[in-house]
Legacy VTK file of the C-alpha trace (Angstrom):
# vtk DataFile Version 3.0
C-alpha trace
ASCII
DATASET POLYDATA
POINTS 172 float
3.097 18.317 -1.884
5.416 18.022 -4.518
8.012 20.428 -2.685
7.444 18.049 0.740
8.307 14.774 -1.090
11.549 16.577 -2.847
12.790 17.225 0.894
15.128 14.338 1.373
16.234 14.413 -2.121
17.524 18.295 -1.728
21.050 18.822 -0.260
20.473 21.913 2.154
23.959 23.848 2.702
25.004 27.044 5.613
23.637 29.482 3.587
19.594 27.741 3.258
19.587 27.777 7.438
17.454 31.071 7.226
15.659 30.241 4.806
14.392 26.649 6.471
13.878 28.606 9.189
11.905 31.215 8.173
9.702 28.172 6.097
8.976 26.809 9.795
8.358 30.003 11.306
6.231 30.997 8.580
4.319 27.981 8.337
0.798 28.037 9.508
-1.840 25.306 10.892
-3.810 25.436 8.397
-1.347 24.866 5.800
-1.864 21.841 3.725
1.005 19.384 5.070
1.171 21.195 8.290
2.749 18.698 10.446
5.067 16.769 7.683
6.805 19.575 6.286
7.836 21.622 9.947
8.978 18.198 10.552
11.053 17.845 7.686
12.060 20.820 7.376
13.405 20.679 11.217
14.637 16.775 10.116
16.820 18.852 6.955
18.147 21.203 9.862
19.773 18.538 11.287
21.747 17.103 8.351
23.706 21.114 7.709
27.209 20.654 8.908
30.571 21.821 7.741
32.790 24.806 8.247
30.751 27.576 10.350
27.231 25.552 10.391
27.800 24.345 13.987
26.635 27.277 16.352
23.845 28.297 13.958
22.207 24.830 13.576
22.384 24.579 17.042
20.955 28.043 17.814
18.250 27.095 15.101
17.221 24.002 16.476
17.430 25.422 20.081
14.861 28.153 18.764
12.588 25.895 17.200
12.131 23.454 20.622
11.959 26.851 22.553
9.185 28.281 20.592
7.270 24.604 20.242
6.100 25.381 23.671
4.038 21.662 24.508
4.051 20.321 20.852
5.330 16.863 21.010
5.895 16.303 17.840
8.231 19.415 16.747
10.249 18.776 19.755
11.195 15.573 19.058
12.277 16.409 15.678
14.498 18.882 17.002
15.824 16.185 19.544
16.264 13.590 16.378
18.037 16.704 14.345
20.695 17.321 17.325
21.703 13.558 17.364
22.178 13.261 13.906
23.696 16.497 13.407
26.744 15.092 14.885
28.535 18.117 15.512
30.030 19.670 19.784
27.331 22.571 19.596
24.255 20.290 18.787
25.399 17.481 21.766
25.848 20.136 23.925
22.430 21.382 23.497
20.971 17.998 23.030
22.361 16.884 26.424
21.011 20.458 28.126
17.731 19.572 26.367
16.698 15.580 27.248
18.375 16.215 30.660
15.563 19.011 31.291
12.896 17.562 29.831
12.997 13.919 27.859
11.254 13.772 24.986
8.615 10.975 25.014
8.378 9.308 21.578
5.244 7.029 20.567
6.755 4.188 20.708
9.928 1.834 21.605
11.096 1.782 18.006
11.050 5.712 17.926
13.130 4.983 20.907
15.371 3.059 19.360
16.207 4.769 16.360
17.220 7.945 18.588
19.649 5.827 20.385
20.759 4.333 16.964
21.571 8.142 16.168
23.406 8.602 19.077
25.286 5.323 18.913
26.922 6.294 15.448
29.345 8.508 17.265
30.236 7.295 20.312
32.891 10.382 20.744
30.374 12.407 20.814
27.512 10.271 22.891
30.216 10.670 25.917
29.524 14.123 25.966
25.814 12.895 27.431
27.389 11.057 30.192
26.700 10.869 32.920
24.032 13.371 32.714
21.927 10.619 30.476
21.821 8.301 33.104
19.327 10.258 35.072
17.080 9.016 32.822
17.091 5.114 34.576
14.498 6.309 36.123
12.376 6.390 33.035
11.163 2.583 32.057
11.336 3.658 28.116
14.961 5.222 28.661
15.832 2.352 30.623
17.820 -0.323 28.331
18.998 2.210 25.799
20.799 4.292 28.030
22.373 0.867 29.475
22.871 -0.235 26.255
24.928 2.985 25.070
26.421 3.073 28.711
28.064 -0.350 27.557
29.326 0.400 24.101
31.007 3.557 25.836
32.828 1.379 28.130
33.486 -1.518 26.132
35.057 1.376 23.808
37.416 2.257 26.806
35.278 5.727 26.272
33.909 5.769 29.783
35.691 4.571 33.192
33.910 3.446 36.386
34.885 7.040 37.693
32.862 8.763 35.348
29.180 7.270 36.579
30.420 5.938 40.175
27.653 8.005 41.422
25.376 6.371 39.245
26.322 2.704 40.909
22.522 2.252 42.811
20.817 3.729 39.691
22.511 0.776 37.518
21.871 -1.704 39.888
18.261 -1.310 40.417
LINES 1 173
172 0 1 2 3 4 5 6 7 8 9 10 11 12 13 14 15 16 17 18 19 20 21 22 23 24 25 26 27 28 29 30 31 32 33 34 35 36 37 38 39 40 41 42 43 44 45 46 47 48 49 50 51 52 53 54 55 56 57 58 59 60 61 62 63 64 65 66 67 68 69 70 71 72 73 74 75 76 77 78 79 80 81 82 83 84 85 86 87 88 89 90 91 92 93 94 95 96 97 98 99 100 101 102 103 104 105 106 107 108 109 110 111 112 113 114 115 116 117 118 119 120 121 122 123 124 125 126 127 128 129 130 131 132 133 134 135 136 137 138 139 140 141 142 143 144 145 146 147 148 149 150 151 152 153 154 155 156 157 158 159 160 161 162 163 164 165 166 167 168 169 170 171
């Protein structure tokens, strides 16, 4: 318990990506904790960048949400990790990974915060476009997506070439 509440007070470097990853493996249902530390630990994941951290953060994570199978829960912390690891590789995968199969949070504040992830790096969030905005179709995706579709253009990030072929999907 002690260890679990320590978690956001520890700075996790390149070298402790095994060894948070072996933790999750390793960790078993009927550990005490279960849940919150796989989650945290996959939450720490997410905050390793610098020099040569990239690909295996990204690999890592892309593991993890592989080998969650149907668990909710571990796959959105994986999705939450990518966005905030703010780094090519983990955009890359995070775009591959809510294009295939969006994550569906509990609620519209869990929503938000994800997009508030994404938002901090608008560079980067154009690397989800215009893949993301396949997900107008989804009524809790909806006004984030439009919302972050705006703040790209009003950045001069995005031009009306780049989702012309999303034109009906905005209007409706």
């Amino acid at each position: 318990l002690k260890a679990m509440i320590a978690f956001p007070n520890i700075y996790f470097s390149k070298e402790d990506i095994p060894a948070l990853v072996l933790l999750i493996k390793n960790l078993k249902y009927s550990d005490k904790g279960y849940f919150d530390i796989k989650v945290n630990a996959i939450r720490e994941l997410g905050y390793i960048t610098g020099k040569g951290a990239e690909g295996p953060v990204a690999k890592s994570l892309k593991d993890i949400y592989e080998n969650a199978a149907d668990t909710a829960i571990f796959q959105n912390a994986v999705i939450r990790a990518l966005a905030k690891n703010k780094t090519k590789e983990s955009y890359d995968l995070l775009k591959e990974l809510i294009i295939a199969d969006p994550p569906l949070f509990e609620n519209s504040y869990d929503y938000s915060s994800f997009f508030a992830d994404i938002d901090d790096s608008l560079l980067l969030a154009k690397k989800l476009f215009p893949a993301m905005l396949h997900l107008l179709s989804i009524d809790d995706y909806k006004d984030e997506v439009m919302s972050l579709l705006v703040a790209l253009v009003d950045s001069n990030l995005l031009a009306a070439k780049d989702y012309k072929d999303f034109y009906t999907s905005i209007y409706f």
